[in-house]
C-alpha positions in Angstrom: 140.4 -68.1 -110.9 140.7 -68.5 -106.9 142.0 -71.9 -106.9 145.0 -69.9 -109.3 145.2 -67.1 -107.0 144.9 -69.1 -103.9 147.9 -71.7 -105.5 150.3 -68.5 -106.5 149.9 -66.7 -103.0 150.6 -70.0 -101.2 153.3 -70.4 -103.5 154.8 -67.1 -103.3 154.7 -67.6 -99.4 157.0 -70.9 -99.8 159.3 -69.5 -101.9 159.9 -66.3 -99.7 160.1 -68.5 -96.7 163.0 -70.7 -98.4 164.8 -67.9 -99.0 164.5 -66.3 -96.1 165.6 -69.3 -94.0 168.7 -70.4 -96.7 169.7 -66.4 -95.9 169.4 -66.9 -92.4 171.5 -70.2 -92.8 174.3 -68.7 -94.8 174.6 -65.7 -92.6 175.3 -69.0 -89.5 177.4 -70.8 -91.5 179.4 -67.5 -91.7 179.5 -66.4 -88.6 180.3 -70.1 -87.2 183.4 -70.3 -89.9 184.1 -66.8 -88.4 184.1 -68.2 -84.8 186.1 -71.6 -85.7 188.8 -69.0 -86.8 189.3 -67.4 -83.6 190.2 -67.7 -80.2 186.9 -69.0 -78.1 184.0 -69.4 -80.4 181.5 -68.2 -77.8 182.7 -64.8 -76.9 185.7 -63.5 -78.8 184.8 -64.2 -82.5 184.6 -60.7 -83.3 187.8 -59.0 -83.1 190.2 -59.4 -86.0 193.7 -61.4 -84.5 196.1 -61.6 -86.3 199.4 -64.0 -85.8 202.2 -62.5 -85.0 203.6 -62.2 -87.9 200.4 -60.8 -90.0 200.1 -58.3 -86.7 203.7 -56.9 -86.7 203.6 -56.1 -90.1 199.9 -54.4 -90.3 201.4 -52.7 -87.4 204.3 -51.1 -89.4 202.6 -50.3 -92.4 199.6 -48.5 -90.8 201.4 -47.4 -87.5 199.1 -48.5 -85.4 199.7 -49.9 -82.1 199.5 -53.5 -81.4 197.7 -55.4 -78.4 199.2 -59.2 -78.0 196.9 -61.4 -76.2 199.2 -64.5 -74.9 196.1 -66.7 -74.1 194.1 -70.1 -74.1 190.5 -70.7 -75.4 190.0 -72.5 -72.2 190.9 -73.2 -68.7 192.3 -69.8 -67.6 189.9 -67.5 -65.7 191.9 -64.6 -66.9 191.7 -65.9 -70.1 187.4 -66.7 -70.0 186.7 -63.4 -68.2 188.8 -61.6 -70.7 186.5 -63.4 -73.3 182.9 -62.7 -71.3 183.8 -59.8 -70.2 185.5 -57.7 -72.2 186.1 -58.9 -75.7 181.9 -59.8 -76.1 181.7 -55.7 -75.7 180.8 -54.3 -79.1 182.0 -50.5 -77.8 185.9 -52.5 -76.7 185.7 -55.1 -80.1 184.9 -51.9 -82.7 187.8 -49.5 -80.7 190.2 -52.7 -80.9 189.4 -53.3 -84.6 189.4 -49.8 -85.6 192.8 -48.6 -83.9 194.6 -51.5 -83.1 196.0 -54.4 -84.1 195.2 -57.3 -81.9 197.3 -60.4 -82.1 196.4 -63.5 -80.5 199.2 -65.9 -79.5 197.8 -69.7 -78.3 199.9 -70.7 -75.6 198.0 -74.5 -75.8 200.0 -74.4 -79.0 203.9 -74.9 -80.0 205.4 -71.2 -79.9 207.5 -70.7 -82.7 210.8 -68.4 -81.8 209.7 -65.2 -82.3 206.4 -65.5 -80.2 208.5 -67.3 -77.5 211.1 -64.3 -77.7 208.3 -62.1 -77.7 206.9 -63.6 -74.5 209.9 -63.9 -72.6 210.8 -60.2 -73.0 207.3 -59.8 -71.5 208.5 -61.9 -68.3 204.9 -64.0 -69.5 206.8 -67.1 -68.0 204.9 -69.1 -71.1 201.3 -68.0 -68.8 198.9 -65.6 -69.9 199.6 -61.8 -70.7 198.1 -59.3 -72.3 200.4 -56.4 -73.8 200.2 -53.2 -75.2 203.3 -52.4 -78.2 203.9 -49.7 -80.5 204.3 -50.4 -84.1 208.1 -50.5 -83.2 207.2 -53.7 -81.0 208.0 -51.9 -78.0 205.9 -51.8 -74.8 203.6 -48.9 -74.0 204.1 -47.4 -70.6 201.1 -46.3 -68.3 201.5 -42.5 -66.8 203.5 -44.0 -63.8 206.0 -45.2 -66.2 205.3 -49.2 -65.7 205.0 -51.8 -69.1 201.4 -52.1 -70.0 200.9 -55.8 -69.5 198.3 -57.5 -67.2 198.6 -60.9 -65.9 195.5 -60.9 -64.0 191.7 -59.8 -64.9 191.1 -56.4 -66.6 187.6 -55.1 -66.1 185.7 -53.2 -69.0 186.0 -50.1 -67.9 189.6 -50.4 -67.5 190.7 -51.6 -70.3 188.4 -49.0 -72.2 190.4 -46.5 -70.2 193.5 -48.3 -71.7 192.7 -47.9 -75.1 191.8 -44.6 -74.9 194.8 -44.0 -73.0 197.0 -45.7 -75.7 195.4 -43.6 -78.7 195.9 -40.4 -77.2 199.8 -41.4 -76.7 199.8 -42.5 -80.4 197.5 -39.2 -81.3 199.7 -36.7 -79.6 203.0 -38.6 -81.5 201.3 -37.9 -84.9 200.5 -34.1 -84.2 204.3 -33.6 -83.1 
């Protein structure tokens, strides 16, 4: 009777080890298939971009405003700091995903027309920009009245301070 005991509890043990390491294996396999989809595996997996396309017209139906991300996976510090820096924060990812719609344009790719249109009323001079739009596709001015785009690095705290800045604009438009 304890060699049958002894046998099931050993077997019980394997069978609850398999499944918990094919679990553990699926939930990779996801989340690498999730990273191969989006701009720089490493850190910026987790927000949802959208093309252009896909963005613009989430945008309209759900009137939300759009961020557009002109940007490479690699090679541009303003680019990799973005993707260290701000984009691996799970407070900045969740705020993006939840009240935005975040576009990704890869300028290591062909742009078609409308992202190079899109650009060049930017001034992005095909070179990384960031962007802030409203559902309209227009830009979003900061208090002083100047297009919300940044060339350059955006720390954390900053750009936190942008979106927040950006959903009280699009709050106060809705309670008009």
């Amino acid at each position: 009777m304890k060699t049958i005991l002894t046998i099931f509890a050993i077997s019980s043990l394997l069978i609850f080890s398999t499944s918990t390491y094919s679990h553990e294996k699926e939930h990779d396999d996801i989340q690498k298939k999730a990273a191969d989809n989006k701009p720089d595996a490493k850190y910026a997996w987790k927000v949802n971009w959208n093309t252009l396309d896909e963005g613009m017209k989430k945008s309209r139906e759900l009137k939300k405003p759009i961020i557009v991300d002109f940007g490479t996976h690699e090679g541009c510090t303003r680019c990799e700091f973005l993707q260290k820096n701000v984009y691996s924060k799970d407070s900045i990812v969740d705020k993006i995903n939840n009240d935005f719609i975040p576009i990704f344009i890869d300028l290591s790719e062909d742009l078609s027309p409308d992202e190079q249109a899109l650009g060049e009323k930017h001034d992005f001079h095909d070179d990384c920009l960031l962007v802030f739009l409203n559902y309209k596709k227009e830009p979003i001015f900061d208090e002083q009245g100047g297009k919300m785009c940044f060339a350059e690095e955006v720390k954390p705290e900053v750009f936190m301070r942008y979106l927040d800045y950006v959903i009280g604009i699009y709050e106060g438009e809705n309670t008009k």
